[in-house]
C-alpha positions as CSV (number, residue, x, y, z in Angstrom):
1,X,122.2,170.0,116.7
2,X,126.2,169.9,117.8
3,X,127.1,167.6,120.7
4,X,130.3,167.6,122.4
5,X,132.2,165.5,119.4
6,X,131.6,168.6,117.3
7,X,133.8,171.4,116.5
8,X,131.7,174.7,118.2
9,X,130.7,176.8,115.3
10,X,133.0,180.0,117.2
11,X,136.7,177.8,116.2
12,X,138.6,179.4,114.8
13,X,140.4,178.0,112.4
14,X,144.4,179.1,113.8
15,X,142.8,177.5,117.2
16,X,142.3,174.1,115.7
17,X,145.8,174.6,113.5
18,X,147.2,175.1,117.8
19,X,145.2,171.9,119.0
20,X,146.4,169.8,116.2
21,X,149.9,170.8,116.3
22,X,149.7,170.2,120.2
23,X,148.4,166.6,119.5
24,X,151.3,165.9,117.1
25,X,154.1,166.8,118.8
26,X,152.6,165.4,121.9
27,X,152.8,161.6,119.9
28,X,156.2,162.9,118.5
29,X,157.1,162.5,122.4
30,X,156.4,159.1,122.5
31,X,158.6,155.8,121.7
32,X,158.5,153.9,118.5
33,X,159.4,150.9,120.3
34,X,159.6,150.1,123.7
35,X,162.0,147.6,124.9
36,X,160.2,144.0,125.4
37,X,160.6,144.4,128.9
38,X,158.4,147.7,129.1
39,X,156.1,146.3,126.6
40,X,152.9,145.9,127.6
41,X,150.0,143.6,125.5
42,X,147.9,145.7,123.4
43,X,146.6,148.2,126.6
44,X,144.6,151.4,125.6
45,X,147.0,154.7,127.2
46,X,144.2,156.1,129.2
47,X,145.3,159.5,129.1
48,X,145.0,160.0,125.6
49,X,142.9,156.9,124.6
50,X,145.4,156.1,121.7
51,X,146.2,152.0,121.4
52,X,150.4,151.4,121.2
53,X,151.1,150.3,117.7
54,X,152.3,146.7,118.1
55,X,155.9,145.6,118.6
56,X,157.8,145.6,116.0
57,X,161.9,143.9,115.8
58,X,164.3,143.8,113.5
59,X,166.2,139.9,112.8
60,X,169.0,141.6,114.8
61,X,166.8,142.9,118.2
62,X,165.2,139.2,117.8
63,X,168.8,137.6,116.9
64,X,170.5,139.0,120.6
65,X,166.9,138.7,122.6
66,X,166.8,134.7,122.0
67,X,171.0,134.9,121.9
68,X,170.7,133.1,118.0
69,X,172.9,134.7,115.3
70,X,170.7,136.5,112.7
71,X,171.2,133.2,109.5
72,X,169.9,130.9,112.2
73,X,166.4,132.6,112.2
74,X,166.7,133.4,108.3
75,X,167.7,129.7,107.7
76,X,164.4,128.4,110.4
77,X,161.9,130.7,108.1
78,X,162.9,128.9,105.1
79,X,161.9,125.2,107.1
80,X,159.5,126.5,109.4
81,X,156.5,127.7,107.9
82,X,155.2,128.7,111.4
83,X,157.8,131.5,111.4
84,X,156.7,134.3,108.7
85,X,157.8,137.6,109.4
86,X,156.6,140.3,107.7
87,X,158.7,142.7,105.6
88,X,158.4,146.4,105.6
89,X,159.1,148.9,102.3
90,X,163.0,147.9,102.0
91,X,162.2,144.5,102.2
92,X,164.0,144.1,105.7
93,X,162.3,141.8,108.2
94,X,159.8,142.8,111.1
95,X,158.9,140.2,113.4
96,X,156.1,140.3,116.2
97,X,156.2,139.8,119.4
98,X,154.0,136.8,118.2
99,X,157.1,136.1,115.8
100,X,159.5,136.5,118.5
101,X,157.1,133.8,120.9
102,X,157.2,131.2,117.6
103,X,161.1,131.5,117.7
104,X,161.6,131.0,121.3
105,X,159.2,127.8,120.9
106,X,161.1,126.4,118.0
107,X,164.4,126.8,119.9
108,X,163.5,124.9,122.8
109,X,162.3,122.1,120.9
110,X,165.3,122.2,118.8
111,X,168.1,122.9,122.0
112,X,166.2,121.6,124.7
113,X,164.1,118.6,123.8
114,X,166.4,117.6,121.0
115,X,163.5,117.5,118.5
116,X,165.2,117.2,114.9
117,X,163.6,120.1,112.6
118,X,160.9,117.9,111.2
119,X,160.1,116.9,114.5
120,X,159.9,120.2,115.8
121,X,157.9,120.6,113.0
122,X,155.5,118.0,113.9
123,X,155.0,119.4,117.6
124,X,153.7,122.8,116.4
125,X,151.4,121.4,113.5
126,X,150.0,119.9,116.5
127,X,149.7,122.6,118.8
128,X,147.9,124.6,116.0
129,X,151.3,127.2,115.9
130,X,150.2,129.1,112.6
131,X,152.5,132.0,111.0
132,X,151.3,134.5,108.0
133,X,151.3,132.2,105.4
134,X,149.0,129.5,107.1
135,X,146.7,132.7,108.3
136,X,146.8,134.2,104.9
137,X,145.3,130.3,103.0
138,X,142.9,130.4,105.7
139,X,141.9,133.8,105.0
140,X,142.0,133.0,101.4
141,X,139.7,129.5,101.9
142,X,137.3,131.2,103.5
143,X,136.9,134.6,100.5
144,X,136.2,131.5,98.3
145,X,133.9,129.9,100.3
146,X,132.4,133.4,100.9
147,X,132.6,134.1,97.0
148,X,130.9,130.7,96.2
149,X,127.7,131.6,98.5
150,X,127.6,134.8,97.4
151,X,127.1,133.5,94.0
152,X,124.9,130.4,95.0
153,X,122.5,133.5,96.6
């Protein structure tokens, strides 16, 4: 009853401890981050069928890829509730390429079209530009909903 996802029942087990240790320092190889112009969107690696764990920046990498200082984005989080970052252990801030895309919309409406913040504002309310915090309300409206059918069931 074994098929070809199975270990064969002849393994030893200092053969698997070989093939696992192979696999890890085969991913040990491979970069954390790839510069955003190697990046490529969420494509499986054929040869080992693993998916690249998305992009990940510091305020910094984002700070001197859209030439802003680093206050500028902190000060735009706390008026633009499209821009959400997450925040990893420390507490430091990890933007997304999707982060990163949000940024570089807000500063051409800001430098470009001369759009005051509220009007920028405005302009991505209506082109539907959500960050976390809208995602995570929507997420939460619907667990209610879901919670109230549940119980009306």
């Amino acid at each position: 009853m074994s098929d070809s996802s199975t270990v064969p029942d002849s393994a030893q087990p200092a053969d698997l401890f070989s093939q696992a240790m192979s696999t890890e320092s085969n991913m040990e190889d491979r970069p954390t981050s790839a510069s955003p112009e190697d990046a490529e969107d969420d494509v499986t690696d054929t040869e080992s069928g693993d998916r690249p764990r998305p992009e990940r920046y510091t305020i910094g990498e984002v700070a001197e890829r859209v030439d802003l200082e680093a206050h500028v984005l902190r000060y735009w989080e706390s008026e633009f509730e499209h821009l959400s970052p997450g925040k990893d252990a420390a507490g430091r801030r990890i933007y997304t390429e999707a982060d990163v895309d949000i940024v570089q919309r807000i500063q051409h409406l800001l430098k470009e079209e001369m759009y005051t913040i509220a009007g920028a504002r405005a302009v991505l309310d209506r082109e539907g530009v959500h960050g976390r915090k809208a995602f995570r309300d929507q997420l939460q409206d619907l667990r209610d909903f879901l919670v109230r059918l549940q119980q009306q069931l």
